[in-house]
N, C-alpha and C positions, 0 to 999 in steps of 0.2 A: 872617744871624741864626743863632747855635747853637739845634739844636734839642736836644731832649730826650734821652738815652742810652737807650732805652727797654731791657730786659731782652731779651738774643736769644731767638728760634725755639728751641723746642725742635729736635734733634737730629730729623732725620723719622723715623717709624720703618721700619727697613728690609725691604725686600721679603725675601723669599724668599733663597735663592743660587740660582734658577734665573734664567741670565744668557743674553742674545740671542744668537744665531751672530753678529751683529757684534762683540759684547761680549765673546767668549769666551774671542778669541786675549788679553785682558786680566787674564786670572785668575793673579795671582801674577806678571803682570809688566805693566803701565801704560801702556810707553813709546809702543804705537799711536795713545793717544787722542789727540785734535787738543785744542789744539795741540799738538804733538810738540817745539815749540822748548820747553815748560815741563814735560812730560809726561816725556819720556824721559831730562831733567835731574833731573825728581824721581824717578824712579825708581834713575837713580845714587847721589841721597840717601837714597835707600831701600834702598840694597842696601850702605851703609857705617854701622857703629854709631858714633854722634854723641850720646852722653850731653854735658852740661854740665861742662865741664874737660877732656874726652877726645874731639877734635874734629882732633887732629893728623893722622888719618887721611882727613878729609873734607875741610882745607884743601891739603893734599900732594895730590889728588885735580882739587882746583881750578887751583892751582897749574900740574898737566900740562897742563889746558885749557888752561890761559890761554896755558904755552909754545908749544901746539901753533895755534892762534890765533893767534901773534906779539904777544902783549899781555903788557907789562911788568907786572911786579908788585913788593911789597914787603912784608914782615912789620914791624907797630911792635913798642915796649917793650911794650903789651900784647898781644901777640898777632892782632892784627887783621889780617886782608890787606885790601888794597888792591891792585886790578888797574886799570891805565889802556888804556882802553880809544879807540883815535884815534877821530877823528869820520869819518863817513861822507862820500864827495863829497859839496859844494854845501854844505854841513852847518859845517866849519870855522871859522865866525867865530862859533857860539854860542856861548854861557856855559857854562861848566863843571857839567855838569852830579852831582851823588852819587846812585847809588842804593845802597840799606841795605834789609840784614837780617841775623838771627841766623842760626848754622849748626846750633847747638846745639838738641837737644828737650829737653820735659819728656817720661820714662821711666815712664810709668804701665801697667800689665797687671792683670787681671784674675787675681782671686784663683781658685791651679790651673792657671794659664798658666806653663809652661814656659822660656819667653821671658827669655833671656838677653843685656840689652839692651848689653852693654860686646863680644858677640860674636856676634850674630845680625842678621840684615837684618832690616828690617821687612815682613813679608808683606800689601803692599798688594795690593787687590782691587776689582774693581768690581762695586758693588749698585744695580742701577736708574741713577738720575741723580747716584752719590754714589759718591765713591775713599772708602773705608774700610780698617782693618786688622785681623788674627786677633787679636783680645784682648789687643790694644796699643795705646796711641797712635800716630798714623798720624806724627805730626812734619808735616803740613802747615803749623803753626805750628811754625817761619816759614818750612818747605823749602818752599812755593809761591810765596814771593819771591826765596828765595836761587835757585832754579832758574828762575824769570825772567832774574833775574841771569846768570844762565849763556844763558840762550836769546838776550840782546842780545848779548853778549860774541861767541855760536857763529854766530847765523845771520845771513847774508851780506846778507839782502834787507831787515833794518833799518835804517832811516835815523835817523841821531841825528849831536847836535855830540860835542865830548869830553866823554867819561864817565872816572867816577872809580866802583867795583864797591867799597862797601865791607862785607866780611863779616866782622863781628862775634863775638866768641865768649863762651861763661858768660852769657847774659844770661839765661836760665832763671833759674839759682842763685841772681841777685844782680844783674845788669846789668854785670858787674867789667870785660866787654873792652870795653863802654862809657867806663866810669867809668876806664878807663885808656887814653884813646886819648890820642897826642901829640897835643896842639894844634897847630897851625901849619902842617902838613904837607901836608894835602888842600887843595887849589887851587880848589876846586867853590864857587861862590856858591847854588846850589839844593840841597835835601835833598830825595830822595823816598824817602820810607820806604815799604815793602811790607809791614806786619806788623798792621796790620789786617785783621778778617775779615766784615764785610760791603761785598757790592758796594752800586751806588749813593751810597757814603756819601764822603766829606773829613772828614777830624780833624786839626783844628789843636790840641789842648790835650789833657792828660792827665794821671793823677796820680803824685804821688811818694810814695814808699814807703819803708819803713825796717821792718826786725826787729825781735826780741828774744829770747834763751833762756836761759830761767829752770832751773838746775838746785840739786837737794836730795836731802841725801844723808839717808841714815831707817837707823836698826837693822833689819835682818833676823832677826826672834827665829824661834825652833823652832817648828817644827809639833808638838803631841802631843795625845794623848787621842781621841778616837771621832770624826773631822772626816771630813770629802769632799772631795772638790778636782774642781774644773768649767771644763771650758773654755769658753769666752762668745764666738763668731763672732756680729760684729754687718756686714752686708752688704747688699751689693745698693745701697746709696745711688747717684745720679747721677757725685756730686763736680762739678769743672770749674774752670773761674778764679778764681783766689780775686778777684779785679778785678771781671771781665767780668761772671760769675754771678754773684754777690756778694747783687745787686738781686733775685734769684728768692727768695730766700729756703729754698735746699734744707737739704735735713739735713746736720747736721755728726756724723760720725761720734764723736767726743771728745765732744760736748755728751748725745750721745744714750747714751752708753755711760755718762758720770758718772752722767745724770739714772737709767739701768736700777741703777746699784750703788747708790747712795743709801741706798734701804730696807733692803737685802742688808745694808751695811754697820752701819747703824741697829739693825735691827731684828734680824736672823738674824745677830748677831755673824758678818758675813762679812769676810774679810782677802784684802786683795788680795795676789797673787805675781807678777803681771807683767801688763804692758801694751804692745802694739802697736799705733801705728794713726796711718795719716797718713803720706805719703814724700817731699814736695814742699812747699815754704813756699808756693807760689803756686799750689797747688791745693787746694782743698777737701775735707776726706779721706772716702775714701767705703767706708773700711771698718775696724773695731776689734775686737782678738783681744786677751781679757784672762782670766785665770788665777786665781780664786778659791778660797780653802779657807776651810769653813764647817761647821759641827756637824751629823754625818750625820743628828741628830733631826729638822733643817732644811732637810731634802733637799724631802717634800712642798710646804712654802710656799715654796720655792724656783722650785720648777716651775710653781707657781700665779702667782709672783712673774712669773715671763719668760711664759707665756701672757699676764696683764693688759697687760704693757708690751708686748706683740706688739700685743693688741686696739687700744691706744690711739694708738701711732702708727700704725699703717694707716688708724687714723681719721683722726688729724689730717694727714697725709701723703698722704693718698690721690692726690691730682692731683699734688703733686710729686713723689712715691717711690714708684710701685707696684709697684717691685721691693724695696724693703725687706725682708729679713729677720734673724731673731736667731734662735739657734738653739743650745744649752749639751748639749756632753758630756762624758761620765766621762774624767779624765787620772792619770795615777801622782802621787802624793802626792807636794809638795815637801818638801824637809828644812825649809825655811825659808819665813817671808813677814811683808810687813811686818804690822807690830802694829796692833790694833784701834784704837788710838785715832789714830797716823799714815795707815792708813788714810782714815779721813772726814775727819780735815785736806784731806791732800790731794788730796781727790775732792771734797771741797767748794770749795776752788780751782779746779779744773777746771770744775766746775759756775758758779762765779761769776767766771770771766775774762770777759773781752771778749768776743763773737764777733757778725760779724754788722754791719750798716749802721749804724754810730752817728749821719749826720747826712745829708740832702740839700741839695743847692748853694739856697742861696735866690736866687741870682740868675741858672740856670739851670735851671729846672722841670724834674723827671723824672731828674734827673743826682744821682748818689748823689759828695755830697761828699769823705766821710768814713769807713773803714772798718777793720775789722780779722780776719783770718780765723787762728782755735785751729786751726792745720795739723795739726802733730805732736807724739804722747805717748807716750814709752818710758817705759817701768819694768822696771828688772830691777837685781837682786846691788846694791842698797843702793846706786840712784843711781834718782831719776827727773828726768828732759829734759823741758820745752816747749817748744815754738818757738812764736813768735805774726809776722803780720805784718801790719804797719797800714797803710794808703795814705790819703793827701788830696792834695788841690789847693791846701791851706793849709798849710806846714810844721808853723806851731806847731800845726792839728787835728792832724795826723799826732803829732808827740811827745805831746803831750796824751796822746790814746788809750796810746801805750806807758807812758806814765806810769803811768797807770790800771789798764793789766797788769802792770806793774812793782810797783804798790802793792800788788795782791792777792798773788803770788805771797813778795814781801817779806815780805809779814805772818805768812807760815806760816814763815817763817827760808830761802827759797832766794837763791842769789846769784843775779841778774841782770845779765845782759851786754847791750849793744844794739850792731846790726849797725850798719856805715855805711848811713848815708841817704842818698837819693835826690833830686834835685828833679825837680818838674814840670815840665810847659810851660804858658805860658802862651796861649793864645790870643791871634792878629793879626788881627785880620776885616779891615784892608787891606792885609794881603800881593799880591802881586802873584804868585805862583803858585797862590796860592787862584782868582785872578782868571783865571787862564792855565788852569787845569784848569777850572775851572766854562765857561769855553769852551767847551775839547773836550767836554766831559760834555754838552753842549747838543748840538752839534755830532753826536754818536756817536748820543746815546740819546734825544734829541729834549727833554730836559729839566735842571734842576739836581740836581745830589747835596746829598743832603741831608749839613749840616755841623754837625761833631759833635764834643766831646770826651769822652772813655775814662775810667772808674775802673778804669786800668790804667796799669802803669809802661812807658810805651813808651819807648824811647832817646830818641828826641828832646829831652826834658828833658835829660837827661845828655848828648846828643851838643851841643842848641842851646848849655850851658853852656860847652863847649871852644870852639866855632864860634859864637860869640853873632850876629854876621851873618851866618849860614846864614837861606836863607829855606826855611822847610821843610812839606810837609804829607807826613800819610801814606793810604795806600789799600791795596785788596788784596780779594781774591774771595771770596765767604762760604764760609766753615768754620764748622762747629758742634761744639757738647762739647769743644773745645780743652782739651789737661793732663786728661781721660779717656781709656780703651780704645774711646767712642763718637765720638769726634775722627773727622769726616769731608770731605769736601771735594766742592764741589756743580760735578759737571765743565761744565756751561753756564757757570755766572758766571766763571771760571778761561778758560774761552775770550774770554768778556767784558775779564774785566780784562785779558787779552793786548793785546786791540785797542785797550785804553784806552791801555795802557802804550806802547805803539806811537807812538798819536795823540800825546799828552804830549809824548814824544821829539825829534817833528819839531815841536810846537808852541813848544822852549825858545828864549826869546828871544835876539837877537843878543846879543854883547858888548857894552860900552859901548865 
């Protein structure tokens, strides 16, 4: 039976940084912690920059393993390697087995962080029971599988039949080294994907997703006469998945910032001069810096204006933002900004886009069918960007929803582009590797994983579409706040899933 997706665990909150004398030798480098087959490969991941399309560095990387291993490999037309990995003695007459993951992160830092993600490692660290990183995402989505990956490939005492290692690339951005895998190529009848993040769990099904960015271009008239100009830092929000999270219901930075200008623009003949906010289509943005000039007479209700909106969402936010703030100062007058009445156009489109859970599965309780998350908002020099991105489990829900942001944005005169789309997966409840893991999973942990499908775009939809008889499931060790700076990785479950991953291995059935 699927059960429900329920909304993950908050992120715990972290202890201190004062870290155990066992823990210590681990401060800004990982690779101690057991297991060391997964640990000291993330940390190699850790220590090479792997943004989304800039990943050449981490598969060249992979690559020397695999030579120095004697395991053959291959690059496709899109970019994907593929390492074959022999089977172990005793082992040889199983099925061909794939393991999959992304190499690629999402690039998120915390605003004042220095962290220069195309050239710096990522400074992981251990807190209590949880790998975290200095005011970046950790990339444990998906380097917790891709360096599994490496630990079956490296270490000598696993046992498994032939494997097929395939690491994927861009699938942050868009899923593209997915969506351009050759067909035909990989020999493997099993898929185990590793890019989910609770333990206990099996997901066979997931959703597919597609874009859109709406751009309009506006006059830039002169600034003149007695006005102010205010910077507008709206922060502190959670962010996370735009998928995963989706169902908690946190703040979106874009929604929260149109709903603060609204009156401003209304009422205190305010004009907007630029807007930042949002860096990821598939996260949730959790922070907005926007640029206003408005009549210095308006300066007092101005300040009253951003107090009431401080009051109200701490109110309404309280349990899921209690780091929320907003916070406006003095900045040098622009020459230019757009006009008053372009202005509330366009902030009123923002305010009336889409965002947010538009439908739940009715034939799986608790499972958000349908969705679409107001990513990202630029404005500047007489062009402002959207990006929106929608996910379902139903294609046409999916276009639907863009439509419906397509309609709003249309209506104010912006052009409209939409990304390729995605397909889901469909859920098999008689697979026979469902059946072969819910084994082990008894076996290991004395009970069944509970099984589940994702309002997230996992490859498998895109991968099962090349490979249509791939039998596939995925799994993987809890991570929390994934596509945040609070992205962490709970080092118990990570040891867990090691042994799970293990067990699986020697449990893949014969050939036929």
């Amino acid at each position: 039976m699927i059960t429900a997706q329920k909304g993950p665990a908050r992120r715990p909150v972290l202890k201190s940084h004062v870290i155990s004398r066992q823990e210590s030798a681990t401060v800004g480098n990982i690779s101690h912690l057991e297991p060391t087959a997964i640990w000291a490969n993330f940390q190699k991941l850790c220590d090479i920059p792997r943004p989304s399309t800039k990943e050449e560095a981490v598969l060249q990387m992979i690559e020397k393993l695999a030579d120095d291993h004697c395991c053959s490999h291959y690059r496709d037309s899109g970019s994907n390697l593929v390492v074959n990995v022999p089977a172990t003695a005793g082992y040889e007459d199983r099925k061909i087995a794939v393991l999959q993951s992304h190499v690629d992160m999402v690039t998120q830092a915390n605003s004042g962080s220095t962290h220069n993600f195309d050239t710096d490692p990522i400074s992981a660290y251990v807190d209590g029971e949880w790998v975290t990183a200095d005011n970046t995402t950790l990339g444990a989505d998906n380097g917790i599988g891709a360096a599994a990956m490496l630990g079956v490939m490296c270490d000598k005492s696993v046992e498994h039949g032939p494997l097929e290692l395939l690491f994927t690339v861009d699938e942050e951005r868009g899923l593209t080294g997915a969506m351009n895998l050759e067909p035909g190529r990989l020999q493997g009848e099993i898929l185990l994907n590793l890019d989910t993040e609770d333990e206990y769990e099996l997901y066979v099904g997931c959703a597919g997703g597609g874009d859109l960015v709406a751009r309009w271009q506006y006059q830039a008239d002169a600034v003149s006469g007695d006005m102010a100009a205010r910077k507008i830092a709206l922060t502190g929000l959670k962010g996370g998945h735009s998928g995963i999270d989706i169902i908690l219901g946190l703040g979106n930075a874009n929604k929260l910032m149109a709903r603060f200008l609204r009156p401003l623009l209304r009422d205190l003949d305010a004009r907007i001069v630029t807007i930042q906010a949002g860096t990821a289509r598939n996260a949730i943005p959790r922070e907005s810096f926007a640029t206003i000039v408005l009549p210095a007479a308006n300066i007092a209700a101005f300040d009253g204006a951003l107090n009431a909106f401080r009051d109200a969402i701490i109110g309404e936010y309280a349990d899921l933002e209690p780091n929320f703030a907003i916070a406006a100062s003095e900045t040098d007058m622009p020459a230019t900004a757009m006009g008053p009445a372009d202005s509330i156009t366009f902030n009123n489109a923002i305010l009336g886009a889409p965002n947010g859970v538009q439908a739940m599965s009715t034939s799986v309780p608790g499972v958000v069918e349908t969705s679409i998350n107001l990513a990202i908002v630029s404005v500047a020099d007489g062009l402002a960007k959207v990006t929106l991105s929608a996910r379902s489990s139903i294609s046409s829900a999916r276009d639907a929803t863009r439509d419906v942001a397509t309609a709003v944005f249309e209506n104010i005169g912006a052009t409209v582009a939409w990304g390729d789309a995605y397909p889901g997966w469909k859920p098999n409840m008689d697979s026979e590797v469902l059946e072969m893991m819910q084994a082990v999973h008894r076996d290991l942990f004395g009970h069944d994983a509970e099984v589940k499908v994702i309002h997230a775009g996992l490859e498998c939809g895109v991968l099962g579409s090349k490979y249509p008889n791939w039998d596939m499931i995925s799994f993987g060790p809890t991570i929390k706040r994934a596509h945040s700076p609070d992205e962490c990785a709970h080092i118990p479950a990570v040891a867990r899933f090691w042994d799970y991953l293990q067990a699986a291995l020697k449990a893949i059935p014969k050939a036929a």
